[in-house]
VMD Tcl script that draws the C-alpha trace (Angstrom):
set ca {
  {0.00 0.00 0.00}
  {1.40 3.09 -1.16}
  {-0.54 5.71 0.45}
  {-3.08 6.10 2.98}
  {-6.50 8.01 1.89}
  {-9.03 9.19 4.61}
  {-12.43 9.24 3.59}
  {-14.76 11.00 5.31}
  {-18.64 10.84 3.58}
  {-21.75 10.11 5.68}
  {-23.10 7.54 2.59}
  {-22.30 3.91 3.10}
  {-22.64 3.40 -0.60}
  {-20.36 5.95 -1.45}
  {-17.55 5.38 1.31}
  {-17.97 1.66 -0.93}
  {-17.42 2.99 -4.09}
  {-14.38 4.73 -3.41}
  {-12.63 2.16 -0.80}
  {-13.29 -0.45 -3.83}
  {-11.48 1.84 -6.44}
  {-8.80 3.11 -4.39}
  {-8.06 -0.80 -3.44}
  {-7.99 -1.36 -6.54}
  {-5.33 1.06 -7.12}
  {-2.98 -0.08 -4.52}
  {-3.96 2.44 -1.73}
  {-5.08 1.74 2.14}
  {-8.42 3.27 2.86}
  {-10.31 4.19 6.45}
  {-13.47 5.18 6.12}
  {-15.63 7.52 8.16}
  {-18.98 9.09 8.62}
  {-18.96 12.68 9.97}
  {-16.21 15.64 10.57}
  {-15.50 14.44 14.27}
  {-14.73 11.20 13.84}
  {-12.66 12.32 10.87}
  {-10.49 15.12 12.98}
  {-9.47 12.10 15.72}
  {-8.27 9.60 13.06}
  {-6.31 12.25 11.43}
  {-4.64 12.95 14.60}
  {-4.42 9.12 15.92}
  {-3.05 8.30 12.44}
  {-2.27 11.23 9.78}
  {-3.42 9.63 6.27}
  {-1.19 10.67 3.55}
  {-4.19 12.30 1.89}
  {-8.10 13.04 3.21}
  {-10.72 13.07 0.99}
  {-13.68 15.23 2.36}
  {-17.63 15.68 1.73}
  {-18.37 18.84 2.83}
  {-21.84 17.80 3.44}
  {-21.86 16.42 6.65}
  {-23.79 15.93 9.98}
  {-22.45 17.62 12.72}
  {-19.17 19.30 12.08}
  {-19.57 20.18 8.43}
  {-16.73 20.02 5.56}
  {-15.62 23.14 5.82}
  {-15.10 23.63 9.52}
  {-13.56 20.41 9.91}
  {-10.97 21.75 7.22}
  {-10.69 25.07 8.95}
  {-9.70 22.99 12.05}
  {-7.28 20.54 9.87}
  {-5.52 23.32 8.55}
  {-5.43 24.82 12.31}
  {-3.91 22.28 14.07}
  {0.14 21.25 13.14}
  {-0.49 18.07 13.75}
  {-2.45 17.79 10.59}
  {-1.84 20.67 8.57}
  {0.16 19.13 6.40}
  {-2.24 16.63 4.99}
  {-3.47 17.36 1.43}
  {-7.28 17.54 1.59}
  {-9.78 17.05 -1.18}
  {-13.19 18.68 -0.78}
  {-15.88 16.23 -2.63}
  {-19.10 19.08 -2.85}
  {-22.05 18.93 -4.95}
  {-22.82 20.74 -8.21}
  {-23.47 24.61 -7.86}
  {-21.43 24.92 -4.53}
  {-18.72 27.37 -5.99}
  {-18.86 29.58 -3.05}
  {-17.98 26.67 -0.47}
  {-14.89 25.24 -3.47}
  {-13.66 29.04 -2.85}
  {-14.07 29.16 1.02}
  {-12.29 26.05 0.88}
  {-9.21 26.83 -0.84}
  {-9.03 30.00 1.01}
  {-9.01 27.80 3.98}
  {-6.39 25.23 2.65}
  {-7.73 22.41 0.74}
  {-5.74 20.96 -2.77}
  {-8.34 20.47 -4.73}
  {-11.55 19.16 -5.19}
  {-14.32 17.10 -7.04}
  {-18.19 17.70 -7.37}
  {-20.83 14.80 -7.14}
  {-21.55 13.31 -9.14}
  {-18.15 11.71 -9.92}
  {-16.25 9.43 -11.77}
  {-14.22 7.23 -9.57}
  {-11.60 7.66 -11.98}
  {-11.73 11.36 -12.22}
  {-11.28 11.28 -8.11}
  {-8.48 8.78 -8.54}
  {-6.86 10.89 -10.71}
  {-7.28 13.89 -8.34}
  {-5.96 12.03 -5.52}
  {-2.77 10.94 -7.91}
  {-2.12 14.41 -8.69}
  {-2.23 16.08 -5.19}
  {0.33 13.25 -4.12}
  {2.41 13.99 -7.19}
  {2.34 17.39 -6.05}
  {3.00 17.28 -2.29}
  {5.64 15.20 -3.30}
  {7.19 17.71 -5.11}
  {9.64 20.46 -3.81}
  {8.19 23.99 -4.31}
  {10.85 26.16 -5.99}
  {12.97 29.00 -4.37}
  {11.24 32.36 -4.72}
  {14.27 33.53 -6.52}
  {14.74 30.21 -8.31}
  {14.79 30.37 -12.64}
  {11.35 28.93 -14.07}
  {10.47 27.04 -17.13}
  {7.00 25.83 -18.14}
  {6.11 25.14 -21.73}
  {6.92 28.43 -23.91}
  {7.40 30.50 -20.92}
  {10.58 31.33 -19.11}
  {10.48 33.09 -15.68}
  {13.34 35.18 -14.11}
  {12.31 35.85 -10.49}
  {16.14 37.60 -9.93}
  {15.54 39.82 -12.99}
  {11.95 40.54 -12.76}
  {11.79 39.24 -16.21}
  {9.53 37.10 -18.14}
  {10.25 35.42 -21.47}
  {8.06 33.68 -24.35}
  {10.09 31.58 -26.52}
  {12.84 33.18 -25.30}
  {11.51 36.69 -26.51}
  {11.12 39.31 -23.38}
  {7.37 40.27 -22.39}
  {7.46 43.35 -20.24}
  {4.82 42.95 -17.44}
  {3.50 45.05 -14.83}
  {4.55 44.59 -11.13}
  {1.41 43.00 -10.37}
  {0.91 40.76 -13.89}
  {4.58 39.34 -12.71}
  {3.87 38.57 -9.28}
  {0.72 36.76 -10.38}
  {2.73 34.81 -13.16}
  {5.22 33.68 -10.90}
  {3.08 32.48 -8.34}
  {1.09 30.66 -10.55}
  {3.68 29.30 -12.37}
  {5.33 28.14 -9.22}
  {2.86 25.27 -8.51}
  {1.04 24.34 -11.46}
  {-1.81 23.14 -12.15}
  {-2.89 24.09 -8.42}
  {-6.21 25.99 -8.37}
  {-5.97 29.08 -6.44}
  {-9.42 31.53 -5.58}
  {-9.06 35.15 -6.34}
  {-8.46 35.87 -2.64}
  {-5.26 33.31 -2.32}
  {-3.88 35.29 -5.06}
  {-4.32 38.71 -3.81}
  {-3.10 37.82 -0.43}
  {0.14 35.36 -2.03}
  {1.23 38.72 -4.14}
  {-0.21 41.79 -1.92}
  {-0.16 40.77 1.84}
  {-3.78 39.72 3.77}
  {-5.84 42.50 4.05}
  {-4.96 44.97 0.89}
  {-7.93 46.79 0.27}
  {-8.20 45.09 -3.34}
  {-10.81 43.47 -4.76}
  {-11.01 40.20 -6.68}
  {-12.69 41.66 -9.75}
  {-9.23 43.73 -9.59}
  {-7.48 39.83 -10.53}
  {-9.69 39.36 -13.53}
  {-8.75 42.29 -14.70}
  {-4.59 41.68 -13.98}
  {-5.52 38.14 -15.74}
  {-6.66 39.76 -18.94}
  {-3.99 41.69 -19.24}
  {-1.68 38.97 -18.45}
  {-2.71 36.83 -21.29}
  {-2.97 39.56 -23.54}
  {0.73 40.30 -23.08}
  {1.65 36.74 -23.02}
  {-0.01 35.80 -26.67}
  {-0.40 32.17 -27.33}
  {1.31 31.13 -23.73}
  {-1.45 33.18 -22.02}
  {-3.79 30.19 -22.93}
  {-1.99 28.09 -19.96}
  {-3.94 30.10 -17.95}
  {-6.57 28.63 -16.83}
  {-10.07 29.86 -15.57}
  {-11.65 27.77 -12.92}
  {-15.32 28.73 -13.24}
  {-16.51 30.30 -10.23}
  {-13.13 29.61 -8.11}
  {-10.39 31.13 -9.52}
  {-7.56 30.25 -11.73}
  {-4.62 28.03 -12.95}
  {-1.79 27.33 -14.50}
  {-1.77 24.22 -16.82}
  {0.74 21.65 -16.04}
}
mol new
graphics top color blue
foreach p $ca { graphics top sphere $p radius 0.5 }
foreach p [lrange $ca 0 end-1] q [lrange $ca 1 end] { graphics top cylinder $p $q radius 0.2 }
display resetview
C-alpha cells in the first residue's frame, strides 16, 4: 500500500465505491462518517491524503478543514473537498481555507483517482525557491531579474501581472481563488478586490499571446496554470 486516503462521507454506498477503487489502485483506505470522527483519526493516524464531503452531519466540511488546517499536527495533509454541483462559493471558502483540490458529485471514480494521484504527485514535489529560474512550456520566468520570457523573446509585465505569473507558475496546475492570489502577491488584508485579478488576468494573457492560454479559468473559483 502506497498511500493512505481518509475518507470522510456520511453515505455507506459511497464510502464503498471509493474504498473499492482506491483498493484497486494499490492504496489503504479508512473510512468515516462525519467531521469528528474524521479530525481524531487524522490525529491518531495522519493519512497521507483526506478526501472530504463537505456535506456532513455535525461538524460540516468546511469547519472540519478550517480545524485541519489549524492544528500542526495535521496541517500538512493534502485535503480534497468532494461538494455537490453549484457549490462554488464553499470550493472558494475552501481553498481559502487550505484544501488541494476538489471534485463535485456526481463523480467518476476515476476522475477522483486521478485527483488524488495528482495532489500526491504534487506534495511530493519540492516547491521552488522564490528567486529560483522557471520554465514551463513556452514561458521562461526570471524571479532575480523581474523578467519574463516567451520563446525566449522578453514580455514586459507590470509589477502585479509578474507577481501573479510567478506564483502561478510556481505550482502548477494548483487551483488558487481570487483571494489566495491577492493575499500570495499583496499581503492579507490589501484593500483590493477580486474583480481587480480578472482584470490583472486579462492583461496577463494579452501580453503573453499564445502562452497566455496556460492560464486557466476555474469557473466560479479562480484560476490556474496548466501543467
Amino acid at each position: 500500500m502506497s498511500h493512505h486516503i481518509l475518507v470522510v462521507d456520511d453515505e455507506p454506498d459511497i464510502q464503498e465505491l471509493l474504498r473499492y477503487n482506491l483498493h484497486k489502485e494499490g492504496y489503504g483506505v479508512t473510512c468515516v462518517g462525519s467531521g469528528e470522527t474524521a479530525l481524531e483519526s487524522a490525529r491518531t493516524t495522519p493519512p497521507d491524503l483526506i478526501l472530504l464531503d463537505l456535506m456532513l452531519p455535525g461538524l460540516g466540511g468546511l469547519d472540519c478543514c478550517r480545524v485541519l488546517k489549524s492544528d500542526v499536527s495535521t496541517q500538512h495533509i493534502p485535503v480534497v473537498m468532494v461538494t455537490a454541483k453549484g457549490e462554488d462559493a464553499d470550493v472558494v471558502a475552501g481553498l481559502d481555507l487550505g484544501a488541494d483540490d476538489y471534485v463535485t458529485k456526481p463523480f467518476s471514480p476515476r476522475v477522483v483517482i486521478a485527483r488524488i494521484k495528482a495532489v500526491l504527485r504534487r506534495h511530493a514535489e519540492t516547491v521552488p525557491a522564490p528567486d529560483e529560474e522557471l520554465k514551463l512550456h513556452s514561458l521562461r520566468i526570471l524571479p532575480a531579474r523581474h523578467q519574463t520570457l516567451v520563446n525566449e523573446t522578453v514580455v514586459v509585465l507590470t509589477a502585479s501581472q509578474f507577481a501573479i505569473l510567478h506564483f502561478l507558475c510556481r505550482r502548477p496546475g494548483w487551483v488558487f481563488s481570487r483571494n489566495q492570489i491577492i493575499n500570495a502577491i499583496k499581503g492579507e488584508d490589501y484593500p483590493v478586490t477580486e474583480r481587480s485579478v480578472d482584470v490583472q488576468i486579462v492583461g496577463l494573457r494579452k501580453k503573453l499571446g499564445d502562452a497566455g492560454a496556460l492560464i486557466e479559468t476555474v469557473r466560479g473559483v479562480g484560476y490556474r496554470i496548466s501543467e
